[in-house]
N, CA and C of each residue as an Amber inpcrd file, in Angstrom:
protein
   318
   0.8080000  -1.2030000   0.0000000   0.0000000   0.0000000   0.0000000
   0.8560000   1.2730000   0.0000000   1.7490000   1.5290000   0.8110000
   2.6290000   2.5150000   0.4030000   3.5220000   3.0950000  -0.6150000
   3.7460000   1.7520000  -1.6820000   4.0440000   1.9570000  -2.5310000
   3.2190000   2.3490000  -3.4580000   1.6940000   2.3250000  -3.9120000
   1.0400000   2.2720000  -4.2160000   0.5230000   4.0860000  -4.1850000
   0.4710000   4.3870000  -2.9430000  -0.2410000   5.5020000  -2.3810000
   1.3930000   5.8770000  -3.0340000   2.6700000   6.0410000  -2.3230000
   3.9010000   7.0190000  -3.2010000   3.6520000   6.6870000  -4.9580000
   2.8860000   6.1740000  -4.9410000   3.1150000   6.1330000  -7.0580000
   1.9770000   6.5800000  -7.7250000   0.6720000   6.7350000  -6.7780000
  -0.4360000   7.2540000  -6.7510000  -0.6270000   9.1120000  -6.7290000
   0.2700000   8.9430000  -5.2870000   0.4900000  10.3380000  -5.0490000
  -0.7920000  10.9490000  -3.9420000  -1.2620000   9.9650000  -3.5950000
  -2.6210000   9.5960000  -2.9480000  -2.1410000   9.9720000  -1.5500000
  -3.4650000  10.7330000  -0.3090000  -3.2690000  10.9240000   0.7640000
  -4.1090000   9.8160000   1.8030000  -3.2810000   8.4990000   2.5440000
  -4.2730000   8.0440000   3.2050000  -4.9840000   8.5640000   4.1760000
  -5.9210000   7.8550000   4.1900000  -6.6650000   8.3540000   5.6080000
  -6.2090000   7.6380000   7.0170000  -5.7120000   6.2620000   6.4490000
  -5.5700000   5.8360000   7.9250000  -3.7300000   5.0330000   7.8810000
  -3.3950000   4.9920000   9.0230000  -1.9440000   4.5680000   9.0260000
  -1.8800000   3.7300000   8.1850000  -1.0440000   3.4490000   7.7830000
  -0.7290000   2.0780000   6.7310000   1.0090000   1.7720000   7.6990000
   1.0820000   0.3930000   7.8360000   2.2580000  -0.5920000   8.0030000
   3.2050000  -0.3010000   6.8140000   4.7680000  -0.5580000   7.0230000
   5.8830000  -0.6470000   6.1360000   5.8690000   1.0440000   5.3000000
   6.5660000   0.5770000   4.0330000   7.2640000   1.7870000   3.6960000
   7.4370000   1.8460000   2.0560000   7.1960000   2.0430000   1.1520000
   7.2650000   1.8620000  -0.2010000   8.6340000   1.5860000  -0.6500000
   8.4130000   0.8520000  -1.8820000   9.4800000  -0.0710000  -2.4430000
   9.8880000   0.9860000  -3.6660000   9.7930000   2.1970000  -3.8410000
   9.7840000   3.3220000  -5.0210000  11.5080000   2.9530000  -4.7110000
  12.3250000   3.6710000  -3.6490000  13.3640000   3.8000000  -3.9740000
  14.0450000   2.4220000  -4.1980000  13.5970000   1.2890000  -3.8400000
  14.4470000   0.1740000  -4.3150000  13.8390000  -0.3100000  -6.0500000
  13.1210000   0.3490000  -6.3860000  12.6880000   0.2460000  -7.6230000
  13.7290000   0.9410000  -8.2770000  13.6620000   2.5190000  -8.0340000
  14.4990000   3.3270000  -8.4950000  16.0690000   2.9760000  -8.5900000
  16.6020000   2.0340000  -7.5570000  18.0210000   1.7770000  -7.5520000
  18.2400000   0.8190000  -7.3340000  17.9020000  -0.3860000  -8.2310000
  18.0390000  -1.6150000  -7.7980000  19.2060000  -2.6520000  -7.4740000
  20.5070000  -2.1400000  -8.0400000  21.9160000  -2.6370000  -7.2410000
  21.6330000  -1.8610000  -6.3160000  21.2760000  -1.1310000  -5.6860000
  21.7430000  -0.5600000  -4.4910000  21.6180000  -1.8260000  -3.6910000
  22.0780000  -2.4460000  -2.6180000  21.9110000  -3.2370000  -1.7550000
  21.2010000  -2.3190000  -0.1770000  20.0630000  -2.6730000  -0.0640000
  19.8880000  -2.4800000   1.1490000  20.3210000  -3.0740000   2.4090000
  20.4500000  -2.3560000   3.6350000  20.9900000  -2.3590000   4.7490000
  20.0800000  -2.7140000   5.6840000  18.6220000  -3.0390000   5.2720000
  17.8300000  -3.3840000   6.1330000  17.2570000  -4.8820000   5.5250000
  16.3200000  -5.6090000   6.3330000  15.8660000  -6.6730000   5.9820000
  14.1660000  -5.8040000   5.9130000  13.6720000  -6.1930000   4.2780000
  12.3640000  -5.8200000   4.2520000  11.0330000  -7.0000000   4.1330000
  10.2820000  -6.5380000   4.1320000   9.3760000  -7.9480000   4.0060000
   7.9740000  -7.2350000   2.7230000   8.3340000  -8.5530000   1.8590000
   7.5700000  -7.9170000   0.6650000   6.1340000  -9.3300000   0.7360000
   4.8200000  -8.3110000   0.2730000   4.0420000  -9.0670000   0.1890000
   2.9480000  -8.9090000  -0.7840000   2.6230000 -10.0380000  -1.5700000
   2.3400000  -9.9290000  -2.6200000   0.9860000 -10.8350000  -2.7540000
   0.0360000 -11.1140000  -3.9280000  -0.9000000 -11.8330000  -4.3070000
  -0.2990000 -13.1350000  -3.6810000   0.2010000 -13.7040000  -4.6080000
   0.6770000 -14.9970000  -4.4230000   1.6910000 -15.8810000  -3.6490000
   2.6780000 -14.4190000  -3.2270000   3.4860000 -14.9710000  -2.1330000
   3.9370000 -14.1530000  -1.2820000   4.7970000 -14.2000000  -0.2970000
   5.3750000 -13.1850000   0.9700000   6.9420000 -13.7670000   0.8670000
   7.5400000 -12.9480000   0.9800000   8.8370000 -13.1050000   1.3620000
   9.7080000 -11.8460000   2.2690000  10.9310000 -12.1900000   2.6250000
  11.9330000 -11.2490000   3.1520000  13.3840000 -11.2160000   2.7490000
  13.8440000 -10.4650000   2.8400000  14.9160000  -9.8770000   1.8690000
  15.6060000  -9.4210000   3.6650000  16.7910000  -9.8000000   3.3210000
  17.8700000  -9.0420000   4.0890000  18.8240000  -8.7870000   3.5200000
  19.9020000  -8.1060000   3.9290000  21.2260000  -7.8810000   2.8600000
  22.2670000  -8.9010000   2.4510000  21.6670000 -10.6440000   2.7770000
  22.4180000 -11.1420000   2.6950000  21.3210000 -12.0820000   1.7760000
  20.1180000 -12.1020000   1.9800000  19.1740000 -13.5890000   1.8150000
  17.9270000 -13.0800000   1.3210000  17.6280000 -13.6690000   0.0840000
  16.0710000 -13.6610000  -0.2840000  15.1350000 -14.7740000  -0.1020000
  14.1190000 -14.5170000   0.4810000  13.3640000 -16.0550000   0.9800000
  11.9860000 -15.7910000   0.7560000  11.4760000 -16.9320000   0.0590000
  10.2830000 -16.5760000  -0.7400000   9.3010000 -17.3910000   0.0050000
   8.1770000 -17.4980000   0.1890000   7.1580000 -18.5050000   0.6400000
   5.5050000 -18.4610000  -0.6520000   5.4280000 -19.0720000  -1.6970000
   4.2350000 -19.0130000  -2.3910000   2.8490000 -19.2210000  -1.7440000
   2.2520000 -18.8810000  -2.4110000   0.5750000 -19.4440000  -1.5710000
   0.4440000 -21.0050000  -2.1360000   1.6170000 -21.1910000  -3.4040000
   1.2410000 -22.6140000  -3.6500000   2.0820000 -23.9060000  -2.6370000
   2.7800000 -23.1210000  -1.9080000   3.2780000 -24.1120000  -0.7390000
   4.9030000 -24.1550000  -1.1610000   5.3080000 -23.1320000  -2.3490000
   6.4240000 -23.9830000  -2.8220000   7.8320000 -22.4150000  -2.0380000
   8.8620000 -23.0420000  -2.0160000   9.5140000 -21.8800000  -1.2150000
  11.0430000 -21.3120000  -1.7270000  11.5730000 -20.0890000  -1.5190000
  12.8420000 -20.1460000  -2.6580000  13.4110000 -19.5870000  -1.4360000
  14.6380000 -19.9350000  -1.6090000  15.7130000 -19.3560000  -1.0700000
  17.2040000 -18.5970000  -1.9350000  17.5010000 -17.2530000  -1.8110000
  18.9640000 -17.2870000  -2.4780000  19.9790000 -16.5800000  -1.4350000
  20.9220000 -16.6300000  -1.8860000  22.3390000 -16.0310000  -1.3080000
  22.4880000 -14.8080000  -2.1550000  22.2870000 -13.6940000  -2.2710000
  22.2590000 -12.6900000  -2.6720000  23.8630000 -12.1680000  -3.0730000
  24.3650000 -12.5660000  -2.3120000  25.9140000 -12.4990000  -1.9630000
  26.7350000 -13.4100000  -2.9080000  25.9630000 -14.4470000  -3.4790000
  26.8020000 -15.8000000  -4.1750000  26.2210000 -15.3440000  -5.6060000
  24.6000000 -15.4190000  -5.7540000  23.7090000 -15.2610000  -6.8320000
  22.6590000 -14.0370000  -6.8470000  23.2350000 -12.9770000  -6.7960000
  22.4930000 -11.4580000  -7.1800000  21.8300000 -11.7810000  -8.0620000
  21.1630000 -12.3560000  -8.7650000  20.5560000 -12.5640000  -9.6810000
  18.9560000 -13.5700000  -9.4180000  19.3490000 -14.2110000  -8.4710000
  18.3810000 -14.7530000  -7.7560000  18.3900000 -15.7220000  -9.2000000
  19.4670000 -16.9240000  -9.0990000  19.3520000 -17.7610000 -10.0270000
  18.6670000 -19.0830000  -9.5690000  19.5190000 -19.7790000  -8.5740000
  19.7280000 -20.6480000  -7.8050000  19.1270000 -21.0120000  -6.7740000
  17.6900000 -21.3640000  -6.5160000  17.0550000 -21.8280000  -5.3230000
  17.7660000 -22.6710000  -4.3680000  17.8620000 -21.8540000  -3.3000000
  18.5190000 -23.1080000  -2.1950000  17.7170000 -23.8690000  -1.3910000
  16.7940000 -23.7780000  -1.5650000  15.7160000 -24.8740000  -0.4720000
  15.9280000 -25.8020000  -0.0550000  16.6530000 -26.9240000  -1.3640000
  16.5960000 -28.1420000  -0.8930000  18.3080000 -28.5470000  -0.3610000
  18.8200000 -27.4790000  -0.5600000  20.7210000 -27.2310000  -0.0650000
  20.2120000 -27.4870000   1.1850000  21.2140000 -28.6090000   2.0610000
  21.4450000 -28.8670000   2.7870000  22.1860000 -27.9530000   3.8230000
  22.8910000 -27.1840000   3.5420000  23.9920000 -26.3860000   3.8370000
  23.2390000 -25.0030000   4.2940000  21.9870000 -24.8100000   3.7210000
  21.2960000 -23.5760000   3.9770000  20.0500000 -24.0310000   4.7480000
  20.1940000 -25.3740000   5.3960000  18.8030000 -25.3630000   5.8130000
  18.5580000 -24.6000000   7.5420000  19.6620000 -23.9000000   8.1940000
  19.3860000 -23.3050000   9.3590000  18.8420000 -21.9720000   8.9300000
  19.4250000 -21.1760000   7.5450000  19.4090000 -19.8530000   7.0810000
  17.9970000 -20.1680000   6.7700000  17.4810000 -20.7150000   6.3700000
  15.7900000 -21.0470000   6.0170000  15.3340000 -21.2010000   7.0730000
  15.5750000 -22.0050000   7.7770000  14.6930000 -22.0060000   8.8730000
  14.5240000 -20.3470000   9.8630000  15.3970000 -19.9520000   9.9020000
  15.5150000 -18.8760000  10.8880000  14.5110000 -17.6050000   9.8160000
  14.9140000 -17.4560000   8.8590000  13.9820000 -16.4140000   7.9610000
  12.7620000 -17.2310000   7.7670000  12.7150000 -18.1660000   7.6590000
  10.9210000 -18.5610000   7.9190000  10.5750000 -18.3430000   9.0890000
  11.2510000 -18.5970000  10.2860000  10.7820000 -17.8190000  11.5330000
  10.2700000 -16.2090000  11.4740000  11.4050000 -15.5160000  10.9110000
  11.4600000 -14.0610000  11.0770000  10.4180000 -13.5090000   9.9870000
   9.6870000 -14.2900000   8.6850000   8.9460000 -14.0530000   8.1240000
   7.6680000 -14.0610000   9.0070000   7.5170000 -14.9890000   9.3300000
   6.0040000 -15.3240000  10.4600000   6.1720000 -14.0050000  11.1110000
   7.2290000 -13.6210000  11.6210000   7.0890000 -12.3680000  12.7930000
   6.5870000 -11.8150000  12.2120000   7.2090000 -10.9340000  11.1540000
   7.0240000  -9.9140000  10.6220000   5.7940000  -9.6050000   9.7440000
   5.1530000 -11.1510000   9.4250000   3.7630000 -10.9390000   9.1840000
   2.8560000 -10.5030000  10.0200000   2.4580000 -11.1080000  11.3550000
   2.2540000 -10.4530000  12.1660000   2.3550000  -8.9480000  13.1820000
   3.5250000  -8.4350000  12.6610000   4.0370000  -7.0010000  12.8690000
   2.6690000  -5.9880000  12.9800000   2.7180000  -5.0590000  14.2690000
   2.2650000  -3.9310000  13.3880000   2.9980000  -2.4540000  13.5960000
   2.9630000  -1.0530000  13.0280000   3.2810000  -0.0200000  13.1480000
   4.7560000  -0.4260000  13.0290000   5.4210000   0.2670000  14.3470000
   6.6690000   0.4190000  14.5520000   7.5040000  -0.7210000  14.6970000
   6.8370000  -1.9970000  15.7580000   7.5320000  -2.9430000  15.8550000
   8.1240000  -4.2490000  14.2430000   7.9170000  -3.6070000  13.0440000
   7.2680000  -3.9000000  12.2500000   9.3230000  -3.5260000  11.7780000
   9.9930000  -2.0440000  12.2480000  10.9140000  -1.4000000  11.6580000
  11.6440000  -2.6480000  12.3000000  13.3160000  -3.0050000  11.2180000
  14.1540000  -3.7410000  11.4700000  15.3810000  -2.9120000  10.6150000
């Protein structure tokens, strides 16, 4: 919604959660310094400056190393080697779905 309302140009009426994705649109090597949580029709995921982690509504789930594959080539899901880094951002996804307002900033 914030992105939406910044591309709209629109004034809400009532608080809205998170923060628009305009400037990571606008600069997309930029690497961010924060971990964001993007949510979409079909799936939710979170992004930190190291890890992209996807969860679909069809059950199916991606993982990358941002750091190895900027490109988000390479699903690591079924990597053995990444299965604590998954587990812990599927934790921190659940949080952050649940989030609201401030506790929401990371």
């Amino acid at each position: 919604a914030p992105t939406i309302t910044a591309l709209t140009g629109a004034t809400p009426e009532l608080t809205m959660d998170g923060r628009s994705l305009l400037p990571f649109a606008r600069h997309p090597a930029r690497r961010s310094r924060r971990t964001v949580l993007i949510q979409a029709n079909k799936f939710v995921g979170v992004r930190t400056p190291r890890y992209a982690y996807v969860e679909r509504r069809s059950g199916q789930r991606e993982l990358y190393d941002l750091e190895r594959d900027p490109m988000e080539l390479r699903n690591l899901t079924h990597d053995e080697r990444y299965a604590a880094i998954q587990d812990r951002l599927a934790a921190l996804l659940a949080e952050l779905e649940e989030c609201a307002g401030r506790s929401c900033l990371r």
